[in-house]
Backbone as a ProteinNet text record, in pm:
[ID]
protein_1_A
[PRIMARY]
XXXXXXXXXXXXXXXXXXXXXXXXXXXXXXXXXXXXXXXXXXXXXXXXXXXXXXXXXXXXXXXXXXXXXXXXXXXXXXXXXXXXXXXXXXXXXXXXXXXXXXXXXXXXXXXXXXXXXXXXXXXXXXXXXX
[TERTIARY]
84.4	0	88.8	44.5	104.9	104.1	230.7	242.7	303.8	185.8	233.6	291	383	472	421.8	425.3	391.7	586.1	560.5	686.9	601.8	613.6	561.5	625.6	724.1	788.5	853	752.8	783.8	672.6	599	488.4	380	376.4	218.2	171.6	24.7	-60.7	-107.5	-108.7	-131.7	-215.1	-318.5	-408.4	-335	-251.6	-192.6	-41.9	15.2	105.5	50.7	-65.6	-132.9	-129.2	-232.5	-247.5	-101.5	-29.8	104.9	198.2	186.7	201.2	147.1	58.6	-50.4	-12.8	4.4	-9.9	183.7	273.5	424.4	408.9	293.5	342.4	252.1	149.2	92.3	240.4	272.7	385.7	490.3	530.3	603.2	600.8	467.6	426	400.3	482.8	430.1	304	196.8	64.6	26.6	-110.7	-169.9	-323.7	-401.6	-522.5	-577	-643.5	-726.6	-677.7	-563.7	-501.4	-595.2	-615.7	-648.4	-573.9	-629.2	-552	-557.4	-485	-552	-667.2	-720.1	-828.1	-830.6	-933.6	-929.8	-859.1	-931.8	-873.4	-747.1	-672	-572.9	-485	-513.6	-409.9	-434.1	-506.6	-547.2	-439.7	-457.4	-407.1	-251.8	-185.8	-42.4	1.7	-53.2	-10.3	-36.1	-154.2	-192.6	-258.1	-361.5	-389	-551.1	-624.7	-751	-820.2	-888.3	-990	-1038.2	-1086.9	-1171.2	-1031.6	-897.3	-785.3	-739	-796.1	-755.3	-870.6	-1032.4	-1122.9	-1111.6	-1060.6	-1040.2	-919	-858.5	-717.4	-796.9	-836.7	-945	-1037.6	-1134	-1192.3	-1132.2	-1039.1	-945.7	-903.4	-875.6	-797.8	-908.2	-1058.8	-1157.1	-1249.9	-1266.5	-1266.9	-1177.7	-1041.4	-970.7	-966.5	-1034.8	-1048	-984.1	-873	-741.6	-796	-890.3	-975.1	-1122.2	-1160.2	-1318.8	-1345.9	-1404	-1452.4	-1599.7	-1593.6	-1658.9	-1713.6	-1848.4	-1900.9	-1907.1	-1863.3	-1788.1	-1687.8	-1612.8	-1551	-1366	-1389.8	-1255.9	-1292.5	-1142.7	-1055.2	-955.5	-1038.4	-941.8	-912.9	-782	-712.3	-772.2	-833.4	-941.2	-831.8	-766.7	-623.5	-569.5	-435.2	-322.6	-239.8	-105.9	-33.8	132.9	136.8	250.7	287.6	380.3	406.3	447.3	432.8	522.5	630.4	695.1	829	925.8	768.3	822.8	934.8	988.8	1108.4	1223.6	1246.4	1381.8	1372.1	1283.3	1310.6	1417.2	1451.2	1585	1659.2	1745.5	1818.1	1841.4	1736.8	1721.6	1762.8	1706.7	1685.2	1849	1904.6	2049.3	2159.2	2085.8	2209.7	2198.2	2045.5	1988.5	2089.2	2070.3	2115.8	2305	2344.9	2508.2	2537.4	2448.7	2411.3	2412.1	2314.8	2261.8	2400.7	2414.4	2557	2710.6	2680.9	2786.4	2774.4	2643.6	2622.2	2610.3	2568.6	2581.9	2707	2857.9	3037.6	3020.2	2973	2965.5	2891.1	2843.8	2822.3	2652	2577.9	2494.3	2371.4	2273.7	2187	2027.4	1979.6	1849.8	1756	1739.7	1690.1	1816.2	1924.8	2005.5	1964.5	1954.5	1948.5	1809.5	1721.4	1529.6	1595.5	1644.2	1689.5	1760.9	1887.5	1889.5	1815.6	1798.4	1699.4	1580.4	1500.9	1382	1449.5	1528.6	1597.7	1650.3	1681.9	1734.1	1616.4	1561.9	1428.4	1343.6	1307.6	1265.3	1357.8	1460.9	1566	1585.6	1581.3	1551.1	1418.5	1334.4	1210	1172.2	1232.9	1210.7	1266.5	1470	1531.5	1439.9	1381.4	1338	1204.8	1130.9	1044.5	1054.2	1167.6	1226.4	1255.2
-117.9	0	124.2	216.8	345.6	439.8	503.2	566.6	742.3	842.8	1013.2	1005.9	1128.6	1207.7	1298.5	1407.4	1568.4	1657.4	1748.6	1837.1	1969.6	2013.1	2134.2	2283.8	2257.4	2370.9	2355.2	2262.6	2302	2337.1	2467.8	2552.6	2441.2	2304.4	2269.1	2254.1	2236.9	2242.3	2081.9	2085.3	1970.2	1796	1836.8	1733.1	1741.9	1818.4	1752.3	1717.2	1704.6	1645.5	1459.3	1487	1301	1304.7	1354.8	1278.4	1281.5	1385.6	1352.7	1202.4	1161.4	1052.6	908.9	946.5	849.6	826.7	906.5	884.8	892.4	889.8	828.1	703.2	660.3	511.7	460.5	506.1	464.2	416	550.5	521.7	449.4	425	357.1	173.6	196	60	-26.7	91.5	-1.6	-6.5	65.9	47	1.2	-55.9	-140.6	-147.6	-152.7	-184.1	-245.9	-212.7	-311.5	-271.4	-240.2	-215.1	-70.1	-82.1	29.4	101.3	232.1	378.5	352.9	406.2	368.7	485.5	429.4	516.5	684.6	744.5	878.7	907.6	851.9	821.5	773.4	677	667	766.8	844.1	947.6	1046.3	1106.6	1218	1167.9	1046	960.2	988.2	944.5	928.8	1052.8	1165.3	1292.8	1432.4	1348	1498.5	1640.8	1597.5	1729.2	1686.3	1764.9	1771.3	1651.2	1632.5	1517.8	1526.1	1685.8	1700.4	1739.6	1772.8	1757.1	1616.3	1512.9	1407.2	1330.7	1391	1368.6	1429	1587.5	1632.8	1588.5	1561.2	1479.5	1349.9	1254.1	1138.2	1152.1	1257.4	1300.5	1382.2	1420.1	1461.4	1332.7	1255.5	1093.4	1029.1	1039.6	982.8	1035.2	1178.3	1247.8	1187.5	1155.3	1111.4	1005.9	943.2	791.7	697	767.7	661.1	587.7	593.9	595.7	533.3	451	473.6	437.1	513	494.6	392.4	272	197.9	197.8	246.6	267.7	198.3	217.2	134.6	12.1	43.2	-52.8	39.6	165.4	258.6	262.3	339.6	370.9	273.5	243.6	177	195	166	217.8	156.6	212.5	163.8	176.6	238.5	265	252.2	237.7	226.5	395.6	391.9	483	439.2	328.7	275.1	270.4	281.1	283.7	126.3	77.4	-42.1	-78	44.2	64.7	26.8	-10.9	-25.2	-111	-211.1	-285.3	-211.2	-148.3	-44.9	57.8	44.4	144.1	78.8	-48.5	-59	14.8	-19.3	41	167	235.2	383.5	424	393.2	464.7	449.5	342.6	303.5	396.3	476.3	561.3	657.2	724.2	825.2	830.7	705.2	731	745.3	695.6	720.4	893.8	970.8	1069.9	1210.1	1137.3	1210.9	1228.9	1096.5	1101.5	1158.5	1183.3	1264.5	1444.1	1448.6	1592.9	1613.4	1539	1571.5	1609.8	1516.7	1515.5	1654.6	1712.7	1809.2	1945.2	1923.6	1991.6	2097.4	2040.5	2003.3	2029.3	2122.9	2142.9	2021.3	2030.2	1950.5	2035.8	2186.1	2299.5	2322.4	2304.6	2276.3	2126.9	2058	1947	1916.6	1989.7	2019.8	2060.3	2183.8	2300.3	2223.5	2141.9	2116.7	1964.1	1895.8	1828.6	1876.7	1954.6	1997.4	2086.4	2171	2247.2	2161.1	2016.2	1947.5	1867.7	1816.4	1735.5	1862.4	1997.7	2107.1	2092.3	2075.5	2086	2007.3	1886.5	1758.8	1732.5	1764	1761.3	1853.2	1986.9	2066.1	2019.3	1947	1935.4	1781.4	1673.6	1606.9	1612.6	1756.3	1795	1870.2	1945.7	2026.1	1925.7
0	0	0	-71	-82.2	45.8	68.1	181.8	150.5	196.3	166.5	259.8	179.3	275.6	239.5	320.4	246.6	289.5	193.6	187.1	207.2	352.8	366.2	299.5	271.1	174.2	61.2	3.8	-159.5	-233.8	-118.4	-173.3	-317.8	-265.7	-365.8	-259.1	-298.5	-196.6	-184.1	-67.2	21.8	-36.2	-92.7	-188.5	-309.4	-370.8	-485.5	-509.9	-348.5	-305.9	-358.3	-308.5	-250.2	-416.5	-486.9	-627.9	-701.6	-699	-756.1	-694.4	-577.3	-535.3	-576.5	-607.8	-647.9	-759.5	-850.1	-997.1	-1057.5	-948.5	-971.7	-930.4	-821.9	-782.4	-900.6	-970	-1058.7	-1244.8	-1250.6	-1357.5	-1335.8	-1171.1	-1175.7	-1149.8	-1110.2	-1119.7	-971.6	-891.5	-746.5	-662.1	-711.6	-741.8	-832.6	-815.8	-965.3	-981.2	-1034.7	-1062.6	-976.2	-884.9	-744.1	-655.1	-633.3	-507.3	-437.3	-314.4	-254	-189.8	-199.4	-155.1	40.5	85.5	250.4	249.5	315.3	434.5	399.3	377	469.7	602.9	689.3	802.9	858.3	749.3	777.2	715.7	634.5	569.6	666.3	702.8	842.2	966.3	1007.3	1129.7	1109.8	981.7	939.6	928	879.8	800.1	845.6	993.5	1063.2	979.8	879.9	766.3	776.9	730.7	739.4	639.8	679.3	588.4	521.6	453.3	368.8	205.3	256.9	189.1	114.6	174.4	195.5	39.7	101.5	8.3	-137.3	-145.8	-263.8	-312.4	-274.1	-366.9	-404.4	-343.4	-395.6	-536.6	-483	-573.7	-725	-725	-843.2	-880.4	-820	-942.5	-958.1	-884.4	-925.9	-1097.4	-1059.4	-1198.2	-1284.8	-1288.9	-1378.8	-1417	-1379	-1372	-1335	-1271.1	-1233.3	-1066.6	-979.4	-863.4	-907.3	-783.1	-797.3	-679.3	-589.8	-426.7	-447.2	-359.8	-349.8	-190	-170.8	-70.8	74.7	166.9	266.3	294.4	169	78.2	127.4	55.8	12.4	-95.8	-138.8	-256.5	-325.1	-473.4	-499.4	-656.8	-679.1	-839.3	-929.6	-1032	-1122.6	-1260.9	-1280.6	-1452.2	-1374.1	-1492.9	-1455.1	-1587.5	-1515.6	-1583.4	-1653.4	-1612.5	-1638.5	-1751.4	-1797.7	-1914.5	-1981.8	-2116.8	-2142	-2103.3	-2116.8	-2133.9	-1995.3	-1877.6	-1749.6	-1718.5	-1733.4	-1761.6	-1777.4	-1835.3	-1872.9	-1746.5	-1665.2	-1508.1	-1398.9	-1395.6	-1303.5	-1343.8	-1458.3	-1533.3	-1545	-1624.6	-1635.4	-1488.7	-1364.4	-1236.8	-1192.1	-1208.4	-1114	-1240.9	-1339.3	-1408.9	-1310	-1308	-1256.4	-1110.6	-1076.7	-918.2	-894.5	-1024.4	-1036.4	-1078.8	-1112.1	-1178.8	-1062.5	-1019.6	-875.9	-754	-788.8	-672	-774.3	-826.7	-916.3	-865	-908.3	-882.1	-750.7	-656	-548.9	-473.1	-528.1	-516.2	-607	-689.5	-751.8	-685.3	-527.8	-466.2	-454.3	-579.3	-628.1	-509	-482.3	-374.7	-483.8	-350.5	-431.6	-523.1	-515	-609	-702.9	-671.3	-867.8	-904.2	-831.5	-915.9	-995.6	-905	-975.8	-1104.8	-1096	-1207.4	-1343.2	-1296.8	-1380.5	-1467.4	-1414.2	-1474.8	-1575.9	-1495.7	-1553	-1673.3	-1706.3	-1812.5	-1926	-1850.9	-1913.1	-2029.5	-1932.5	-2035.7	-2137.5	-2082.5	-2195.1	-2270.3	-2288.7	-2402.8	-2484.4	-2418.2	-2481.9	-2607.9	-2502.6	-2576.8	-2687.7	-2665.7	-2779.6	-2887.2	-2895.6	-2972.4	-3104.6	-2975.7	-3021.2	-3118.2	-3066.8	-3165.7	-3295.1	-3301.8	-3382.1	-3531.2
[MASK]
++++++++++++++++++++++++++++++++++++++++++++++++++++++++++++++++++++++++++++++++++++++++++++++++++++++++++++++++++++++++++++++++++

């Protein structure tokens, strides 16, 4: 079962901390179709944040269809987001992580390393559309 963390200062707001969570363990595959979300209650219990925060993050992956609340039942993952391509994620991730620890000996804060990544893939992606 999937477990939030919230990051109180990286200014998103609180319920789309949870669905952004939701929908990486969704791409990455360690959620799956059937599996249920915990509790309202248990995300309130674990995370100390209001309940009705807890419901609108629910209700946003339910709109999306990736959710479907089953009435004294829970929440449980109705899509999936994974990609095919999921297999090539050991791999891909243990460069990532030789990468990370490069830039980090490179002195590297965790807002350069956002920075450069994210600059990196716009660049990528433009070149690849071009």
């Amino acid at each position: 079962m999937i477990e939030f963390h919230l990051d109180p200062s990286s200014g998103v707001a609180t319920y789309l901390q949870i669905v952004q969570q939701v929908k990486e363990a969704l791409r990455l595959g360690t959620i799956d179709v059937g599996d249920q979300l915990p509790t309202v209650r248990e995300v309130v219990a674990d995370l100390a944040i209001n309940p009705n925060t807890v419901a609108k993050a629910y209700r946003d992956l339910e709109r999306e269809g990736l959710v479907v609340a089953r009435q004294g039942r829970g929440t449980f993952i109705a899509s999936t987001l994974a990609p095919a391509s999921l297999r090539h994620h050991d791999a891909l991730r243990a460069e990532l992580e030789r990468w990370l620890a490069a830039a980090d000996d490179a002195g590297l804060d965790e807002e350069s390393i956002r920075a450069v990544i994210s600059a990196t893939l716009r660049e990528t992606r433009a070149r690849r559309v071009a």
